[in-house]
N, C-alpha and C positions, 0 to 999 in steps of 0.2 A: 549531460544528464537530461537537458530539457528534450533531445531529440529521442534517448530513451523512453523516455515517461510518451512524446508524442507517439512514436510508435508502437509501443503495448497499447493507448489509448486505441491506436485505428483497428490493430485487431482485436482487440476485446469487443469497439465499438461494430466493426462489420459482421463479427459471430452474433453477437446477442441482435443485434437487428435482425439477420439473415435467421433466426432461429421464430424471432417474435413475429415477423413478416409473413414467414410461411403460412403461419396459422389463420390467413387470411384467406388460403385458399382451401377448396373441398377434396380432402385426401384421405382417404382408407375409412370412409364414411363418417368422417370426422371435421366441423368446422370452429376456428375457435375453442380445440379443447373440446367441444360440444358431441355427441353423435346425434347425425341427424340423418335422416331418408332422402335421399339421391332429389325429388322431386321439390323439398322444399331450399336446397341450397342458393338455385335460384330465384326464387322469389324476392317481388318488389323489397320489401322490408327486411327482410336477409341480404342484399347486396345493397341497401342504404348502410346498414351494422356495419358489412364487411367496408364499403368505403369509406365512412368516418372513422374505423379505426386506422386506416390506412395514412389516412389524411391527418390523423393524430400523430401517428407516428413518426410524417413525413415533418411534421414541424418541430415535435419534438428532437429528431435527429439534428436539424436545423439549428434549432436553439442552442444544444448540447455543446453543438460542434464549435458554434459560436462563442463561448461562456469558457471553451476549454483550449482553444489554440491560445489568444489574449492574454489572460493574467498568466497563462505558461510562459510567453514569452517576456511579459513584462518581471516576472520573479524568477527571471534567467541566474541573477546575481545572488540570490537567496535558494539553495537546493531546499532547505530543509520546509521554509512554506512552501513552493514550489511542489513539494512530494504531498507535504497534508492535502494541499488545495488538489492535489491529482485525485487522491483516496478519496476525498469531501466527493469531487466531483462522479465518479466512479460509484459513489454508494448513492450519491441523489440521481444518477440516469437509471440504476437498477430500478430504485424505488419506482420513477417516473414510467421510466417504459411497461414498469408491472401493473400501476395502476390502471395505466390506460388500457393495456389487455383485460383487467380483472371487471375493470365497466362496463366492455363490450362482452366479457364474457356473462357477466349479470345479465346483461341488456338481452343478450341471446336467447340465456335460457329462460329469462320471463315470456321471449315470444315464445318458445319451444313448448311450455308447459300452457301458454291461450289455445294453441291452433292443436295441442294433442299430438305431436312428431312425436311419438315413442317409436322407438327401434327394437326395444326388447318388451313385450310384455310375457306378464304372466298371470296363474291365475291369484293374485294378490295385490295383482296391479304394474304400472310400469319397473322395469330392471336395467335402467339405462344408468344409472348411478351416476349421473352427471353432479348430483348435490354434494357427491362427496368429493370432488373436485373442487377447492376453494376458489383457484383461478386458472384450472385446466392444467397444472403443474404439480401442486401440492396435494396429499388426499389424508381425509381428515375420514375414518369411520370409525367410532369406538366400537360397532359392531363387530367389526373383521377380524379377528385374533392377530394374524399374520401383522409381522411391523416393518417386512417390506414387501415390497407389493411391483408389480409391474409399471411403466409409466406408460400414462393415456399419450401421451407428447414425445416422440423419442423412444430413444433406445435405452436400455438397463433399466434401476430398481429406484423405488423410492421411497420414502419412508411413509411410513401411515401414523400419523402423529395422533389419531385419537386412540394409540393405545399408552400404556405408560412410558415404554421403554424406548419409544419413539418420540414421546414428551423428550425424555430423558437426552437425548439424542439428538434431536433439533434444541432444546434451550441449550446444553450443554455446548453443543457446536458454536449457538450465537456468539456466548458468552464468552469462548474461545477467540473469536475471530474479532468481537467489538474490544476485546482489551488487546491484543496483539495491534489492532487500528489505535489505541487510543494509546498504548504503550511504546506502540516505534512514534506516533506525531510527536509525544511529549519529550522522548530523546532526540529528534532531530531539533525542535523548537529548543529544547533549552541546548543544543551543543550551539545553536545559532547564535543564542544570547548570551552564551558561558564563553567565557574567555580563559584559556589556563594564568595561572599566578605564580612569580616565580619569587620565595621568600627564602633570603642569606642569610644568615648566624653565623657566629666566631668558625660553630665549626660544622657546620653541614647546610647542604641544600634544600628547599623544600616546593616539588613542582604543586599546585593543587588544581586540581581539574575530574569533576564527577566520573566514577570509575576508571581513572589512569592518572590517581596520584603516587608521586615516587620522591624519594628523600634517600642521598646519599650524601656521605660524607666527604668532607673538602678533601682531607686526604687521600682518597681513592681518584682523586682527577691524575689522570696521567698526563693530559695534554688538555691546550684549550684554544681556542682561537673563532676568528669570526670570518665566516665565509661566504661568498655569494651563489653558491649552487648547493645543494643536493643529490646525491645518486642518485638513481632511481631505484625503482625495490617492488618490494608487494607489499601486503596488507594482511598481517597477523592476526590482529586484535583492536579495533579501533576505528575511528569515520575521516571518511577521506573524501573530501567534494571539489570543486573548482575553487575554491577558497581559503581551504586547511584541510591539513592532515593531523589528526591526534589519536596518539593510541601506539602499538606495538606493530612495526615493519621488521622487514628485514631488507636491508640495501646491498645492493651489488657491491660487491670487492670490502665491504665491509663488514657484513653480519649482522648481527639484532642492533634494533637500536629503536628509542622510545621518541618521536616524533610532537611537539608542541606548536605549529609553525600556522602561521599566515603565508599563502604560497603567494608569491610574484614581489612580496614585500621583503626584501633583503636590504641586511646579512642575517644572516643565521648563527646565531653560537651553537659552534660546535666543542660539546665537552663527550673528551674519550674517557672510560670508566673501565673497569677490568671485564672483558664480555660483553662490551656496553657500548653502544655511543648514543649521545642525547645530542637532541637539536631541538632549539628555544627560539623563540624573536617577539619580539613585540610589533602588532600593525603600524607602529608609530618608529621608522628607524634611530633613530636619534634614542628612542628608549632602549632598544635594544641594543646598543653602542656604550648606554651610560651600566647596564647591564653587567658587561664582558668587563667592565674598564675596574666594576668592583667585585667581580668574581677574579679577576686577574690578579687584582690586588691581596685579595684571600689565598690565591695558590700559590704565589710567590715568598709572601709571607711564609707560608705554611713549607715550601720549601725550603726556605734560610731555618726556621725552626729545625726542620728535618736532618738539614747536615750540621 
């Protein structure tokens, strides 16, 4: 996992650079987001803007990179903070790399608007619309009807948020996307800290474990025993990391079967069920021994009862 999460990081991380960076240079009469006249791009104070944000960014990338190979590596054993601290990380280099574009894009256009660079004028005055550019990416006009609009930055459409339906449209997307963030951190953190529980009665079983509890009766065990491997299988329904597997597989040469385990920590109770097989353990082997020895005791029972 950790090499996964490294790898999405470096291309997330060399796109968004390589997108922010650009903006650094003078193209299609545009700097920073900005439009400006061929004549002033180089100017003293227009290539101090463009170097300091260059130089901003050269340490931001620096730091980033810094702050995120580390504790990945150090929460090798932990997937699930491991992934929150990716996202954490991930939402705070967006924020970062944005402000520091949106500073030098201020910075820009307050020199744009001392020295008079308009590109477009008309007779009511400049038409360069740069102010409705928040930070050369985003465009805010309540004037404009249209709610999406061309991008100054790139290619395709983007939304023009000062009208309602593009309110409507960017909050509704945030809302989307910060609870889907704060919704998987909160299942992976608690599957970290939830351990399943496995509770016997005279006459039934009862797994409990947040969204994959299951209770079957003693008498539906066909077979039972404790064993040191696992098939392998796939993944139905349920999380599976370097640590455990819990939830709904289905395994080779055997079929469905509802998984509760601590991997590399054997034995495994295996109980077959009609269509079924379950696999239980405790981190602690010895518990998972004392386990089998009085579910053993209940099926034996229950079969001298039976005949």
């Amino acid at each position: 996992m950790t090499w996964v999460l490294l790898f999405s990081a470096v291309i997330f991380y060399v796109i968004f650079l390589a997108v922010y960076l650009s903006q650094s240079r003078y193209k299609d009469g545009q700097l920073l987001g900005i439009l400006l006249p061929a004549h002033a791009a180089d100017i003293e104070p227009v290539r101090q803007i463009r170097e300091r944000y260059r130089k901003q960014l050269l340490v931001i990338s620096t730091v980033m990179a810094l702050i995120l190979v580390w504790p990945l590596l150090l929460l090798q054993k932990w997937m699930a903070f491991q992934t929150v601290y990716f996202l954490l990380w991930m939402s705070t280099f967006i924020l970062v790399v944005t402000a520091s574009f949106r500073r030098s894009f201020r910075e820009l256009l307050d020199l744009k608007r001392r020295q008079e660079w308009y590109v477009n004028l008309g007779p009511d005055g400049p038409k360069d619309g740069d102010d409705y550019w928040g930070n050369g990416f985003t465009y805010h006009n309540p004037k404009d009807p249209r709610v999406f609009v061309d991008k100054r930055i790139g290619t395709g459409m983007t939304l023009n948020t000062g009208t309602a339906a593009g309110k409507m449209i960017m909050g509704g997307t945030a809302v989307l996307i910060l609870g889907i963030i704060v919704g998987v951190s909160f299942m992976l953190i608690r599957s970290e800290l939830t351990s399943p529980v496995m509770n016997i009665t005279e006459e039934q079983v009862e797994i409990h474990y947040p969204m994959y509890n299951y209770a079957f009766a003693i008498d539906e065990i066909e077979d039972l025993s404790l064993v040191e491997e696992i098939p392998s299988g796939l993944r139905l329904n349920g999380e599976a990391t370097d640590r455990y597997a819990r939830g709904i597989f289905r395994l080779r040469e055997l079929g469905k079967a509802r998984l509760y385990i601590f991997k590399a920590h054997p034995p495994y109770l295996q109980i077959k069920l009609p269509d079924l097989y379950i696999y239980y353990n405790d981190e602690n082997p010895q518990q998972t021994e004392r386990w089998y020895n009085i579910l053993q005791q209940k099926f034996l029972e229950n079969q001298r009862d039976s005949s």
